[in-house]
Structure formats: C-alpha cells, structure tokens
N, C-alpha and C positions, 0 to 999 in steps of 0.2 A: 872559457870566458875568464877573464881579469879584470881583478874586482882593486879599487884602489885600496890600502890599508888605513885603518883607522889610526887616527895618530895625529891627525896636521901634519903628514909632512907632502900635499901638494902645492907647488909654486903658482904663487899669483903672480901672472904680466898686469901691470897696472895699464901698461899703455893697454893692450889689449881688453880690458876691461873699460878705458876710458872708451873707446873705438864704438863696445857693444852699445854703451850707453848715450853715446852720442846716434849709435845708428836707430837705436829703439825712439829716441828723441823725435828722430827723423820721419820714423813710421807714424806715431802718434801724430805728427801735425801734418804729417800727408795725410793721412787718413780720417783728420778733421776737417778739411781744408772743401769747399765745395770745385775749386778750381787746381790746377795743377799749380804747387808752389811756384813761386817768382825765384830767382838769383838772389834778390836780396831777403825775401824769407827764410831761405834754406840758411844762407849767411847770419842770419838771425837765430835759427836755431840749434845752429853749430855752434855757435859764439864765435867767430870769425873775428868780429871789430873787438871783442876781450881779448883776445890772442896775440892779435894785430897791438893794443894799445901795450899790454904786459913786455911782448918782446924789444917794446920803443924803450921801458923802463929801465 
C-alpha cells in the first residue's frame, strides 16, 4: 500500500474540484426536490446563466 507523503506536495485540479462541487450541488437539490428537477432547475443550480452572462463579458 502507498501512502501519500506528508508535505503538501499533492496537486490540486481546480477544475476538477469545481466539477465535484458543482455535482454535490446537484445531489443536494435532487434530493430535496419532491419531483425530478426541471432543465431550468438543474441550469439554476449549476449556474449556467452566470456562466453564460461572464463569458458575454
């Protein structure tokens, strides 16, 4: 077994950490939700239209 070394020296993917945090986002309000998300909720809790508006900028 391989154990990482103590130190900091493992690499953070930020995009990959945006990805987890956006999909945990995802879980949470499915699994609040009494009905199966809409297209435009899910687009809501991705932030889709912040995305959409940044890239216009």
């Amino acid at each position: 077994m391989r154990v990482a070394p103590v130190g900091g020296t493992a690499v953070q993917d930020h995009v990959a950490l945006a990805e987890i945090e956006l999909c945990g986002d995802l879980i949470i309000a499915a699994s609040a939700a009494r009905e199966r998300l809409s297209l435009e909720s899910i687009d809501e809790v991705l932030r889709v239209a912040e995305e959409r508006e940044r890239e216009r900028s």
